[in-house]
Each structure stands twice: as C-alpha cells, then as structure tokens.
Backbone as JSON, one array per atom type, in Angstrom:
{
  "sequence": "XXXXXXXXXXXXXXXXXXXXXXXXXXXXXXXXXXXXXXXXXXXXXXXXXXXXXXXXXXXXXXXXXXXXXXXXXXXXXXXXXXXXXXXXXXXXXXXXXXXXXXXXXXXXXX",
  "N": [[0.84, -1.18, 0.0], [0.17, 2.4, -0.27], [2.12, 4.98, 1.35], [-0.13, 7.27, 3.16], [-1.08, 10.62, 3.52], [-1.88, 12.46, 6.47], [-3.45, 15.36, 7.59], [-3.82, 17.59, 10.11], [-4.91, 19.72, 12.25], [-2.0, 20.98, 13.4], [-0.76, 19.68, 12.89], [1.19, 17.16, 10.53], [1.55, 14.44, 9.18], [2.73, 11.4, 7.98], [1.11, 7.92, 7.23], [2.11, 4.64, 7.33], [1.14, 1.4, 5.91], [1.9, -1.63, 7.2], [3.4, -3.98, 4.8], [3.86, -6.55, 5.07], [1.61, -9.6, 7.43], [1.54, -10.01, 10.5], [2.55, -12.11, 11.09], [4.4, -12.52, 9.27], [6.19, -10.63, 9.53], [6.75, -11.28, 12.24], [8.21, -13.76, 11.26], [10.32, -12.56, 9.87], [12.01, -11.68, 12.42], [12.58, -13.75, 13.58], [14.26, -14.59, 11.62], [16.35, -12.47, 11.98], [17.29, -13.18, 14.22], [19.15, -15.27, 15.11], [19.17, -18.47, 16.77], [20.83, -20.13, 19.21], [23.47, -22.6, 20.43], [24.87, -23.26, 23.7], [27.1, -24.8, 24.08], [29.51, -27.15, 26.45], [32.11, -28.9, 26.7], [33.99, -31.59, 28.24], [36.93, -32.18, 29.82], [40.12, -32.45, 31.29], [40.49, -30.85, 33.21], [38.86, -29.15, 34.77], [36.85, -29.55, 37.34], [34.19, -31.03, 38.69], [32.29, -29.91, 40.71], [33.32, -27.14, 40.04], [32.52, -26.74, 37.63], [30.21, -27.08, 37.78], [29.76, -24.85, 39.73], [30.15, -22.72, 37.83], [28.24, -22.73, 36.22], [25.67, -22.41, 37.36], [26.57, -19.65, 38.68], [26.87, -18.0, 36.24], [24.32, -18.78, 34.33], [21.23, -17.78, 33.58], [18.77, -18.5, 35.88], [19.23, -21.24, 35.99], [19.88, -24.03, 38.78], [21.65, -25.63, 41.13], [21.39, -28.64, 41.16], [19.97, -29.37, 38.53], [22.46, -28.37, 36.91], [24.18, -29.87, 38.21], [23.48, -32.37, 37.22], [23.86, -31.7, 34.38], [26.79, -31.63, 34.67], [27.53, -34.26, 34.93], [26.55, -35.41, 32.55], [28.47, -33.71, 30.61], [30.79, -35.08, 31.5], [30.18, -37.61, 30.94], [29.31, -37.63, 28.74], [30.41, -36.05, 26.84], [30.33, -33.92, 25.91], [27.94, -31.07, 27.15], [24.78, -29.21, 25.98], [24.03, -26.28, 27.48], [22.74, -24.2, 27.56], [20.38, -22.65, 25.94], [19.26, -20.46, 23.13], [18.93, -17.12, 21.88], [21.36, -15.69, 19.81], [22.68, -13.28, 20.46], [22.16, -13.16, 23.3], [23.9, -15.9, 23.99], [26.3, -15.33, 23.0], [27.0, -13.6, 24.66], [27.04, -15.71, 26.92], [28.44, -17.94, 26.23], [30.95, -16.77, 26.32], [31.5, -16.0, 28.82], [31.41, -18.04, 30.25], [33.36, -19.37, 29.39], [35.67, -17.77, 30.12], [35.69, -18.44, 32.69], [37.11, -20.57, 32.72], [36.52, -23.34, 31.67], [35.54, -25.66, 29.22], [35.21, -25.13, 25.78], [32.8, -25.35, 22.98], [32.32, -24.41, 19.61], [29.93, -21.69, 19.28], [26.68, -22.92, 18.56], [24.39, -23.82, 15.96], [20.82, -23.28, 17.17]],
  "CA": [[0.0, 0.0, 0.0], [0.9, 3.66, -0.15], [1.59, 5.87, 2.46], [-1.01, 8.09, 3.13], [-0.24, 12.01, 4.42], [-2.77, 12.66, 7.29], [-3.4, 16.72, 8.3], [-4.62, 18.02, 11.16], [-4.73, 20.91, 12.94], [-1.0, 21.54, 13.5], [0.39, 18.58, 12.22], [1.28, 16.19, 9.32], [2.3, 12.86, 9.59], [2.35, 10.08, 7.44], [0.4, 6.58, 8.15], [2.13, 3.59, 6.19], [0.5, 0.39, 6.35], [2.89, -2.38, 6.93], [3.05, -5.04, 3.68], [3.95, -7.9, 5.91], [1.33, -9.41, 8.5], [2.73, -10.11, 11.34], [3.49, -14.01, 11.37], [5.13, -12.97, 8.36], [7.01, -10.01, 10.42], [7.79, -12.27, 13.16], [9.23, -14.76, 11.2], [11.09, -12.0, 9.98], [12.43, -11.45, 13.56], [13.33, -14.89, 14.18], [15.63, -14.96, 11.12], [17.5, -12.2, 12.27], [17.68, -13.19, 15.86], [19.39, -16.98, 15.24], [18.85, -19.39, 18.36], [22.43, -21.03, 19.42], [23.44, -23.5, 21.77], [26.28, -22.88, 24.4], [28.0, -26.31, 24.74], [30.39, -27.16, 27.35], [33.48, -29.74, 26.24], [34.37, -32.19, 28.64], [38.51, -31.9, 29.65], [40.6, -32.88, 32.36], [40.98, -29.69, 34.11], [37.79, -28.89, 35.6], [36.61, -30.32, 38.48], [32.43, -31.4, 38.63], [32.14, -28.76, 41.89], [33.53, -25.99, 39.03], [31.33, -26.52, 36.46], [28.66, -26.46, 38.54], [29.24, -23.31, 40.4], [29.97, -21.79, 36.7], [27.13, -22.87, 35.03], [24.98, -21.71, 38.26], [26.78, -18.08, 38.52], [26.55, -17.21, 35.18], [23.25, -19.04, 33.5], [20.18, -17.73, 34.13], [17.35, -19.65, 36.27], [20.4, -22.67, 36.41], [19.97, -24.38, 39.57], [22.48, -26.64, 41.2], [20.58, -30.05, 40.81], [20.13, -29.28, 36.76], [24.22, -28.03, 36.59], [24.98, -31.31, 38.61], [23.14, -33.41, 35.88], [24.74, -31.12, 32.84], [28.12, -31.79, 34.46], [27.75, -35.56, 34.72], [26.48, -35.35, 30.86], [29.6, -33.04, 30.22], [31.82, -36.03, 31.93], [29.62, -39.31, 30.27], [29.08, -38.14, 26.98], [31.85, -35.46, 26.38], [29.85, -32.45, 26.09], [26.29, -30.89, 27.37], [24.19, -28.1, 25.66], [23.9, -25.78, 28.75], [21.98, -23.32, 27.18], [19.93, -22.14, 24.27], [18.73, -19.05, 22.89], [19.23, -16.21, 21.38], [22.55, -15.27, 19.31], [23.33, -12.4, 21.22], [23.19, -13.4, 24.91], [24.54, -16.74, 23.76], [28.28, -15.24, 22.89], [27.31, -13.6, 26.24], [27.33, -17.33, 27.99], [29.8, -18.49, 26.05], [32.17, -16.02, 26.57], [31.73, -15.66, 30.71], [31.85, -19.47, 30.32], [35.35, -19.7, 28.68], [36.4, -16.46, 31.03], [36.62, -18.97, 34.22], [38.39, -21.52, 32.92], [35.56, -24.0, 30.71], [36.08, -25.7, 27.98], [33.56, -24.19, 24.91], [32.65, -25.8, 21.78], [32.19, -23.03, 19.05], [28.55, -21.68, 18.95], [26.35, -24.18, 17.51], [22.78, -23.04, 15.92], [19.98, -23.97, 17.73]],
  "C": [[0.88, 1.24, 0.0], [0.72, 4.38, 0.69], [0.61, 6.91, 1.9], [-1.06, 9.71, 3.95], [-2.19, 11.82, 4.72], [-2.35, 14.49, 7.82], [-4.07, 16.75, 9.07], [-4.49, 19.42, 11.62], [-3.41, 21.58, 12.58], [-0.31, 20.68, 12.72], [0.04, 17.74, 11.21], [2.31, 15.16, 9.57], [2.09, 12.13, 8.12], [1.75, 8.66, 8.08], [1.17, 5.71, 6.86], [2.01, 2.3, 6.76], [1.64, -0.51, 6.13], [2.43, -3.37, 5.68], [2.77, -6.03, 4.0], [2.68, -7.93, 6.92], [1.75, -10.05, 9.29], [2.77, -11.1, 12.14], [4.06, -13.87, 10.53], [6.69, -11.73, 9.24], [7.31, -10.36, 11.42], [8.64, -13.4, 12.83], [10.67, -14.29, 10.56], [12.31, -11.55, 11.3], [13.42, -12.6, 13.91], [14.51, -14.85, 13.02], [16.62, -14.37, 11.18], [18.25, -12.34, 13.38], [17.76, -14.61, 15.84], [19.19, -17.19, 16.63], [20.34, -20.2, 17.96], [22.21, -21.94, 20.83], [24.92, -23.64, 21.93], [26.7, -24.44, 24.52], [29.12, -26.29, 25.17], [30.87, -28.66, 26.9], [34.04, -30.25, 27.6], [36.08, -32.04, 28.63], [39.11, -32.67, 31.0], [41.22, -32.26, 33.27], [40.03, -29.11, 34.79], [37.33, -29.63, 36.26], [34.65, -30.09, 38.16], [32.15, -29.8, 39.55], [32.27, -27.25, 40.42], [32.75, -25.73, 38.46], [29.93, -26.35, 36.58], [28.18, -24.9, 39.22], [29.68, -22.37, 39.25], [28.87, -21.55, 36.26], [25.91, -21.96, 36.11], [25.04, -19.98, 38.48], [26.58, -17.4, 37.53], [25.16, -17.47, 33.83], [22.09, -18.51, 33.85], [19.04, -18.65, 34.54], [18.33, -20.84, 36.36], [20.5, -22.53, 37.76], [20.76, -25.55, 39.87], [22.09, -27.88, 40.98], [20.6, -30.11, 39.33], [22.29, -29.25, 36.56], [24.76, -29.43, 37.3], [24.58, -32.53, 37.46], [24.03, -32.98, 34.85], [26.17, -31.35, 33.3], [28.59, -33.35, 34.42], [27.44, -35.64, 33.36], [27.53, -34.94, 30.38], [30.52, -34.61, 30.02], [31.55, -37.76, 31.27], [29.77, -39.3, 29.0], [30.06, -37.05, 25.96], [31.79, -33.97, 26.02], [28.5, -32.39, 26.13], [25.97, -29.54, 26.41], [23.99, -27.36, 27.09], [22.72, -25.06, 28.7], [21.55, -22.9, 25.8], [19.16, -21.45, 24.02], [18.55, -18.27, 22.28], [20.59, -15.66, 20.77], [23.2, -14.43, 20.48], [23.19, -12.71, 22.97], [23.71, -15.01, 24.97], [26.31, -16.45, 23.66], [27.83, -14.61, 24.18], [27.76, -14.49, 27.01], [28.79, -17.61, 27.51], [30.94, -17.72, 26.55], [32.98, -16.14, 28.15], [32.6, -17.24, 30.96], [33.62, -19.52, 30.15], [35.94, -18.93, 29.66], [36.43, -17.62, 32.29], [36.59, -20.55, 33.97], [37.31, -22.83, 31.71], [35.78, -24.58, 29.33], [35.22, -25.81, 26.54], [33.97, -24.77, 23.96], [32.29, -24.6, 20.95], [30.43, -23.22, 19.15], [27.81, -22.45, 18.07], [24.75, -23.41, 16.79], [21.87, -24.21, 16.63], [18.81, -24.22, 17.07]]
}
C-alpha cells in the first residue's frame, strides 16, 4: 500500500500500512535473531564442583541439581548443551563461560 499524508490541525504525519502481517514479520524477527546453543566440552581440568558453580553463577534460572546433571552429561558423553537461545546473549554465555576456565565448543545453531 501507499503511504497516506494525514493533516490536522497543526500537524502532518504520514500513516504507512505495513506489507507484511505479522506471522510474516515475526518470522522476519526470528531470522535475524538466530537461536544457538552454548556447549560445554568435557577436559581434564575442571573439576564437577567448578562446572557447577559456573554454570549456576553465570546461566540464568540454572539451579544446582540441573548443573549437577549437565556436568555428569559433560563427563559421560563429552559435552552438554547448557543453554539455548538467542545469538546475542549466547556469545554472552559463552564467553563468561570460557572467562573462568571452561572448555567451549564453538557456537552451535539452535
């Protein structure tokens, strides 16, 4: 459609009707806002206790009981998904992650 100039009193605006409706503008959203998944790499330098009080300090809503499961998964099967999300506070995780000591698989898509 074409914008349309609206007058009034003092003012002039334009009204333009969007093209997209908006399951087609949200799926616009999602493709610029990828979903990733933080995975944590199994090593022989972190201790279970560690990875737990990482994943707890810096994940959101991660409670010790879940981070004690994801670090026995880490240690059984060689790496866990920790988290998954959003692109951008994903290199957040990852990053903090790697910052105390962790051993990070590259961003994966989710």
């Amino acid at each position: 459609m074409l914008p349309t100039l609206v007058t009034g009193s003092h003012w002039r605006f334009m009204v333009v009707t969007p093209s997209r409706s908006p399951s087609e503008a949200s799926q616009g959203l999602r493709e610029r806002y990828p979903h990733v998944n933080v995975i944590v790499l199994d090593d022989d330098v972190n201790t279970f206790q560690h990875v737990v009080d990482v994943l707890v300090r810096h994940l959101p809503g991660m409670q010790p009981d879940r981070a004690w499961g994801l670090a026995h998964r880490i240690d059984g099967e060689g790496s866990a998904v920790v988290w998954s999300g959003p692109l951008e506070q994903g290199e957040l995780y990852h990053q903090l992650l790697a910052s105390e000591g962790l051993t990070m698989a590259p961003l994966g898509r989710g």
